[in-house]
KOLNUVO-179246 format. One line per 3 residues: number of its first residue (from 1); their letters; for each residue z, x, y of C-alpha. Coordinates in steps of 0.2 Angstrom, whole numbers, plus 5000, padded with zeros to 4 digits. Example, Ala and Ser with C-alpha at 12.3 -4.5 7.8 and 13.67 -1.06 7.14 Angstrom:
BEGIN
1> as> 5039/5062/4978 | 5036/5068/4995
This chain:
BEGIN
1> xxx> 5142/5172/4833 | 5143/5188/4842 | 5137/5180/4857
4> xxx> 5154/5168/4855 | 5163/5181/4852 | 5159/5190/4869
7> xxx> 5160/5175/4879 | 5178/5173/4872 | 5182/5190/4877
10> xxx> 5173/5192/4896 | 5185/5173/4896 | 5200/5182/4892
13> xxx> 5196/5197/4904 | 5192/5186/4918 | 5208/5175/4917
16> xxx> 5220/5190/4915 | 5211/5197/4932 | 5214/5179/4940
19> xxx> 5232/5179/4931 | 5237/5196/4941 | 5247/5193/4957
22> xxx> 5240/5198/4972 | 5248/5214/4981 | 5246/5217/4998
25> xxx> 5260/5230/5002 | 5267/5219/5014 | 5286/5215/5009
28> xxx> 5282/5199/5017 | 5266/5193/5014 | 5270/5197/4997
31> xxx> 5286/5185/4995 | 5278/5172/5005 | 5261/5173/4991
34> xxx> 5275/5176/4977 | 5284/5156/4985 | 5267/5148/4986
37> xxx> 5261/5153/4965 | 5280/5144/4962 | 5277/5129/4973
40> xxx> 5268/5114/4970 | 5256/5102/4983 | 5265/5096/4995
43> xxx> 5272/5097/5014 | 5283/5112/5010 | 5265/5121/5004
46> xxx> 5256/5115/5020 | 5271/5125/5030 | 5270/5140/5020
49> xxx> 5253/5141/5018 | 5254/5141/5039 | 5269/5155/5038
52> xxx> 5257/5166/5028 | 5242/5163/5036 | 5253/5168/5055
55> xxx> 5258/5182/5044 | 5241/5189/5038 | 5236/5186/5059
58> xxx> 5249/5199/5063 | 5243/5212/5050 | 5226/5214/5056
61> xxx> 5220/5203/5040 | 5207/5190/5050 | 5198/5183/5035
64> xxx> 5212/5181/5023 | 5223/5172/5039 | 5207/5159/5040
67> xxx> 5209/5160/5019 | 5227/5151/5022 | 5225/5144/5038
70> xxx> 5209/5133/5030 | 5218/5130/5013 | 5233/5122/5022
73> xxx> 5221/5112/5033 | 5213/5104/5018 | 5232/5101/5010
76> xxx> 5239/5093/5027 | 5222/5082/5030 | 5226/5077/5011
79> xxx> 5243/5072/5014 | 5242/5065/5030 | 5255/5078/5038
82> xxx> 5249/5078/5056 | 5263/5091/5061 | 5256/5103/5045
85> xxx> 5237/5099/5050 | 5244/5105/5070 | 5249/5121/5065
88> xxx> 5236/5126/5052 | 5223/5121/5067 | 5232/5134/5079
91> xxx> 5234/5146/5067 | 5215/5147/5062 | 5211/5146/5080
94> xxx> 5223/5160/5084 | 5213/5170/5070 | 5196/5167/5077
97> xxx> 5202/5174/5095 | 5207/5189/5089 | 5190/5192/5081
100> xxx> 5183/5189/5097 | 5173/5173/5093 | 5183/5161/5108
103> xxx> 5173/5146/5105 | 5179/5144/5087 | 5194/5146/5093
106> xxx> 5194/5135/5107 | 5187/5124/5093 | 5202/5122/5083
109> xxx> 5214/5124/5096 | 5208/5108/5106 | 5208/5099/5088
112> xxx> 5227/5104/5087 | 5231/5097/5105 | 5223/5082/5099
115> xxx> 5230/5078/5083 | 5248/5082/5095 | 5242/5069/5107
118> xxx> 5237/5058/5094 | 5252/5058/5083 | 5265/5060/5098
121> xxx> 5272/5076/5092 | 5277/5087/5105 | 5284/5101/5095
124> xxx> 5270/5113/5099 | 5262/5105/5112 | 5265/5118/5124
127> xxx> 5258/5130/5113 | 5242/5122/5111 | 5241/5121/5130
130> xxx> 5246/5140/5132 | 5232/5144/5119 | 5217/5134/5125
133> xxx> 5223/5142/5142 | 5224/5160/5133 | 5207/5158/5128
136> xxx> 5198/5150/5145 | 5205/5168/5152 | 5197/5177/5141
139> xxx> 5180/5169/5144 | 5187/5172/5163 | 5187/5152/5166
142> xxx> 5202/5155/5178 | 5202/5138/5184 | 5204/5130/5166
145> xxx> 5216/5144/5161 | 5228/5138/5177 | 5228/5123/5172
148> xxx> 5233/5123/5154 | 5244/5136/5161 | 5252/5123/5169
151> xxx> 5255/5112/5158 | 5260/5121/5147 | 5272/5126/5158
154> xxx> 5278/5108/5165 | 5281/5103/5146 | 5295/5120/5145
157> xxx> 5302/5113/5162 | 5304/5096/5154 | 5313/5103/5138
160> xxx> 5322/5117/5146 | 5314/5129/5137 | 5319/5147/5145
163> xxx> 5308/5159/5135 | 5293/5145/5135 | 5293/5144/5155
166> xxx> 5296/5166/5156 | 5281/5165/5146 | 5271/5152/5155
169> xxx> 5278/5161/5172 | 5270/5177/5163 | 5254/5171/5159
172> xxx> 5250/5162/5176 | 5254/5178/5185 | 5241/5185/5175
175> xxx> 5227/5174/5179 | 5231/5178/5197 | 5232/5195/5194
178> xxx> 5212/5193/5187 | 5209/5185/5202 | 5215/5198/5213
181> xxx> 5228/5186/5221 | 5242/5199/5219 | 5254/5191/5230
184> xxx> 5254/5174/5219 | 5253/5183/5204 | 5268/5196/5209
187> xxx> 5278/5179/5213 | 5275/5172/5195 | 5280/5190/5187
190> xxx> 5295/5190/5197 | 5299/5173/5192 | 5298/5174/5174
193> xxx> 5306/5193/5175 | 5324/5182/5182 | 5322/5168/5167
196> xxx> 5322/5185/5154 | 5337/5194/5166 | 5345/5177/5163
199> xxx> 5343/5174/5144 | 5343/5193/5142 | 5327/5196/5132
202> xxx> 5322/5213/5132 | 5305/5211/5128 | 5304/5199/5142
205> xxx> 5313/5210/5155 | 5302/5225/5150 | 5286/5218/5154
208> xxx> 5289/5207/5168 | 5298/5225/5176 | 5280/5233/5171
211> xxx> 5268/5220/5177 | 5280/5217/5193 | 5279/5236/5196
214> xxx> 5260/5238/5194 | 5258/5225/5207 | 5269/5236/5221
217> xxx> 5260/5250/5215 | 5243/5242/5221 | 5251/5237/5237
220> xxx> 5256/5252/5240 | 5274/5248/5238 | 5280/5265/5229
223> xxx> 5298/5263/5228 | 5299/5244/5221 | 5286/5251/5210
226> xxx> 5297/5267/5204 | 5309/5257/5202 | 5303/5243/5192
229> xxx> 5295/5258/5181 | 5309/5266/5177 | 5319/5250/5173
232> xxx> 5305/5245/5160 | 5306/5263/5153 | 5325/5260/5152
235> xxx> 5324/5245/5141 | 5310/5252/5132 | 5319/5266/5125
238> xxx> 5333/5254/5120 | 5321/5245/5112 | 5313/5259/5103
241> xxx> 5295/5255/5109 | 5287/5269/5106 | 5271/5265/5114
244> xxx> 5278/5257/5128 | 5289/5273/5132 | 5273/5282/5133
247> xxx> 5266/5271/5145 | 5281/5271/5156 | 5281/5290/5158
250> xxx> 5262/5291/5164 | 5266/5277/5176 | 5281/5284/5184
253> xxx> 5270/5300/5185 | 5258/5293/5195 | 5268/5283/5205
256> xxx> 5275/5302/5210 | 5258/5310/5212 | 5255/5296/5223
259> xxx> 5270/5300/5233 | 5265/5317/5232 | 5281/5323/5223
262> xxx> 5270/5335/5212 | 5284/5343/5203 | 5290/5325/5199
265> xxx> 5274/5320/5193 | 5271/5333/5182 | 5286/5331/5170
268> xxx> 5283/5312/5167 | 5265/5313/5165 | 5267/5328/5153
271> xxx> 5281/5320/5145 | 5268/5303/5143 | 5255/5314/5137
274> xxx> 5263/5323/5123 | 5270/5307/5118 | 5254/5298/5120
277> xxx> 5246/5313/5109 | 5260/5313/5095 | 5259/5293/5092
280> xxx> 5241/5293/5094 | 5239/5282/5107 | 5222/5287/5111
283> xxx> 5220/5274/5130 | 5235/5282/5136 | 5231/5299/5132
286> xxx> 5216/5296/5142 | 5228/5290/5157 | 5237/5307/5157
289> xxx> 5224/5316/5157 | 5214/5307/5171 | 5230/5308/5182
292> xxx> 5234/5326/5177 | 5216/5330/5180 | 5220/5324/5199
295> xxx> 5236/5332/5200 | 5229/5351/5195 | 5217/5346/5208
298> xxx> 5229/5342/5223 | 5240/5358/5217 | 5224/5369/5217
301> xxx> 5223/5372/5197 | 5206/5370/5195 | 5205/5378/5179
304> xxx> 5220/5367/5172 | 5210/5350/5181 | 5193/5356/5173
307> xxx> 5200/5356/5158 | 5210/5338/5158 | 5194/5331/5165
310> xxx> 5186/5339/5149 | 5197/5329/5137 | 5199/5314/5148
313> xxx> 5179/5314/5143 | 5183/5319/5127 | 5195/5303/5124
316> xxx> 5184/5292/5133 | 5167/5295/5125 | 5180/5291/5107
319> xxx> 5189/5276/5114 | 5170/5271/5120 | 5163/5274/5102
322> xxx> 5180/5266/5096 | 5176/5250/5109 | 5158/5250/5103
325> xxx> 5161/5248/5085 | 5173/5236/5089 | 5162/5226/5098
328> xxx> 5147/5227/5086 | 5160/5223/5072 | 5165/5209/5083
331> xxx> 5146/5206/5085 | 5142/5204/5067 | 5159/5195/5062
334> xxx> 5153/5181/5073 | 5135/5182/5068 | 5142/5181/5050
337> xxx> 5152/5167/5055 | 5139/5156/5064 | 5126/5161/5048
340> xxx> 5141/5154/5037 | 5145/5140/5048 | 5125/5134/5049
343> xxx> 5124/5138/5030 | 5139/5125/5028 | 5129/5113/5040
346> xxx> 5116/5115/5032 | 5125/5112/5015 | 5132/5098/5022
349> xxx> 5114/5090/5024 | 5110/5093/5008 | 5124/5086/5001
352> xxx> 5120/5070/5016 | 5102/5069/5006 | 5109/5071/4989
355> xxx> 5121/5056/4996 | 5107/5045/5002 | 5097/5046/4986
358> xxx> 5112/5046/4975 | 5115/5029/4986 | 5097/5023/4985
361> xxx> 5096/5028/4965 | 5111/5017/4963 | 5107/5004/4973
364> xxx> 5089/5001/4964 | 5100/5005/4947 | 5110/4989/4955
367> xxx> 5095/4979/4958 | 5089/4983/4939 | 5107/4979/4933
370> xxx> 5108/4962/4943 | 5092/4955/4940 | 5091/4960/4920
373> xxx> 5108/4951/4922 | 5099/4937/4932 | 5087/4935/4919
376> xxx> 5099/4935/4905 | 5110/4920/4913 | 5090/4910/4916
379> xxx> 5086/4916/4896 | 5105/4908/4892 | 5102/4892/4904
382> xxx> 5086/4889/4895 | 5090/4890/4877 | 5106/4878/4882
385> xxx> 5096/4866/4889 | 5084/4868/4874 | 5099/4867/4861
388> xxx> 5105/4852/4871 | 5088/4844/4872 | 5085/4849/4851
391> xxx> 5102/4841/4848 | 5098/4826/4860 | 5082/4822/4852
394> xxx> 5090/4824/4835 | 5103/4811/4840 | 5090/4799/4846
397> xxx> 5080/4802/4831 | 5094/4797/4821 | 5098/4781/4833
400> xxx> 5077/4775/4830 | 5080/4780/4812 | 5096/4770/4809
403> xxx> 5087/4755/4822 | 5073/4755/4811 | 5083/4753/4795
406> xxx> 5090/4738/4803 | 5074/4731/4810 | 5067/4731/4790
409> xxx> 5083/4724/4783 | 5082/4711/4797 | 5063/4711/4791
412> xxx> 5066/4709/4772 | 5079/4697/4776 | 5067/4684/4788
415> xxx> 5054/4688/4772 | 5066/4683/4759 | 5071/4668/4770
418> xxx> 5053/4663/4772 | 5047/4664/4755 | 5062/4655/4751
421> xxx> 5056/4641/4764 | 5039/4643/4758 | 5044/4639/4739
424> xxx> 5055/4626/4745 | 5041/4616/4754 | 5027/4620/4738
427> xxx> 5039/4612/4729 | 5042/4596/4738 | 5023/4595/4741
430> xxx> 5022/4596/4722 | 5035/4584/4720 | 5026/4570/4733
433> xxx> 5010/4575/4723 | 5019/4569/4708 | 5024/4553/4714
436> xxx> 5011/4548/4725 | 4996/4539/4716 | 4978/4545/4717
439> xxx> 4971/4534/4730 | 4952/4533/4718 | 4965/4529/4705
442> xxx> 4972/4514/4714 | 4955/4508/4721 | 4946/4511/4702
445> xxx> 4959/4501/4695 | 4959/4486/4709 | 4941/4485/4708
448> xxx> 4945/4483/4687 | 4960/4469/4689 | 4950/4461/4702
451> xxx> 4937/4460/4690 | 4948/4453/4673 | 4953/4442/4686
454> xx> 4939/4430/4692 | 4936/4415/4686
């Protein structure tokens, strides 16, 4: 009894912990987990289940995003919602990029381009070609990333799709930018920088301006680089990007210290470093410090330059630490992830085995079945051929019986007629016996008259 009553209450504790609603203190993660306890199975699911995955992605959450990404992959496979299945595929590949494991990734997004190219949707077609082509660059396959790159990009041509071609514009320049191929990759920046003048994206214009400018700035081409930075500061303090304001500021800085316009250089790359300092942007702290670093040099400061080169080493060696933790975090993310993977393979053989002698089990349990079955319709066969033979015999039995009562009817009768004959001729033989005379008789008695009669 107090074992139930124990059981009853860890039950009761466990399903008021499973009852509570999960809080992530994301307004909207939150309302999207809050829609998908109210909603039922179904297309709509699929697509929120997608939503909050994308969302989870964009918060830093990896696992969880594969959590939702996976749960709506299972859903749309259910219901046969290829459009659903796409997206889910996308969404868990785009999760396994940002941990760093590009095969996975490259996994699910090729299995989203197919189910696309299978089904003939071409809503997100393009997006599956920018990602696969996202992800060759990251494994620096340049050749493969152009070429997705571009068909990406033919399919945004096709639809008129402004943004999609900036982007694809954007992305190709990067490739060639890897490639060191700076004059191709400065014509695709500039290309995608007049789609986003033309739409008027300001995200759009501020990093095309910014990627256009770093390109003149390795040519050598100062001016076109000072101004392309300072448009891109423009529109980033517009924007209220902080991070990108801060970059801005160190650039112009060091597109003056190139020019030798110290004094110049000096306010922008102080400007980019307290800035930098005071949002804790540690990579571009490290920037202004390297440049400042230089700068005290040039002027003569070598006190001042020793001891920017002290915390550019300072923020280097943490940014290292940072990037090294990162990368063994990566490490053991995907050494998790292949360790679960080959535990679900080998699950999955296990459950192959357990499937093969579930099969083989059923198939002798069939072969019991069938031939107790077998046997039974012989056992049935045989006792109704020995019913109808019983009730055969009995019939013919009855048929001799019934013949033989005939036979010594017909018997007594021939007897009865016999005897009848029989006593029919005893009596005429008696009856010729009585009138025929004795033949001594006659003799005795002629001898006698013949002798009374002589003379």
């Amino acid at each position: 009894m107090r074992k139930s009553f124990l059981f009853i209450l860890l039950f009761l504790f466990c399903s008021s912990l499973s009852s509570q609603k999960e809080n992530t203190g994301n307004p909207k993660i939150d309302s999207l987990l809050n829609l998908l306890r109210a909603d039922k199975p179904g297309k709509s699911k699929v697509d929120l289940l997608v939503k909050t995955c994308t969302e989870f992605i964009i918060a830093g959450y990896y696992e969880k995003a594969l959590h939702y990404g996976k749960e709506a992959m299972n859903l749309a496979g259910e219901l046969n919602y290829k459009k659903g299945l796409a997206d889910a595929y996308d969404d868990i590949g785009i999760a396994y990029d940002y941990k760093g494991d590009y095969n996975k990734a490259s996994e699910f997004y090729f299995k989203a381009l197919g189910v696309r190219e299978e089904s003939g949707i071409k809503e997100g077609l393009a997006g599956s070609y920018t990602n696969i082509g996202n992800t060759y660059y990251s494994k620096r396959n340049y050749a493969e990333a152009l070429e997705f790159h571009f068909k990406a990009l033919k399919i945004h041509e096709a639809t008129a799709d402004k943004s999609g071609m900036s982007g694809a514009f954007t992305n190709i320049g990067n490739v060639y930018f890897s490639k060191n191929d700076h004059d191709k990759s400065l014509e695709f920046y500039l290309k995608s920088l007049k789609i986003d003048t033309e739409t008027g994206d300001q995200f759009g214009m501020s990093v095309s301006y910014n990627n256009s400018a770093g390109i003149y700035f390795l040519k050598g081409r100062y001016n076109e680089a000072l101004q392309f930075y300072s448009e891109a500061l423009k529109i980033r303090e517009e924007m209220g990007d902080r991070n990108g304001v801060a970059a801005s500021h160190i650039n112009i800085g060091s597109v003056y210290f190139r020019q030798k316009k110290f004094s110049e250089a000096r306010t922008y790359l102080n400007k980019g470093f307290e800035f930098s300092r005071s949002i804790g942007a540690k990579e571009w702290v490290q920037n202004a410090c390297q440049v400042l670093a230089s700068l005290d040099s040039a002027t003569g400061n070598l006190s001042g330059a020793y001891e920017y080169h002290k915390l550019y080493s300072l923020y280097k060696d943490s940014l290292y630490n940072e990037e090294s933790h990162r990368q063994i975090t990566e490490m053991q993310t995907r050494y998790d992830s292949e360790k679960k993977e080959q535990q679900i393979e080998l699950l999955g053989k296990e459950k192959e085995k357990d499937r093969v002698v579930a099969e083989e089990k059923n198939r002798r349990q069939q072969i019991i079945i069938w031939s107790v079955a077998g046997g039974l319709i012989l056992v049935l066969v045989f006792a109704g051929f020995v019913v109808f033979s019983l009730r055969k015999t009995r019939k013919q039995k009855k048929l001799i019986e019934k013949q033989k009562q005939i036979v010594e009817k017909q018997k007594h009768f021939v007897e009865e007629k016999q005897k009848e004959i029989l006593d029919s001729i005893y009596y005429a033989r008696r009856i010729q016996r009585a009138l025929i005379t004795n033949e001594k008789y006659i003799e005795k008695n002629l001898f006698r008259l013949k002798k009374h009669t002589q003379p």
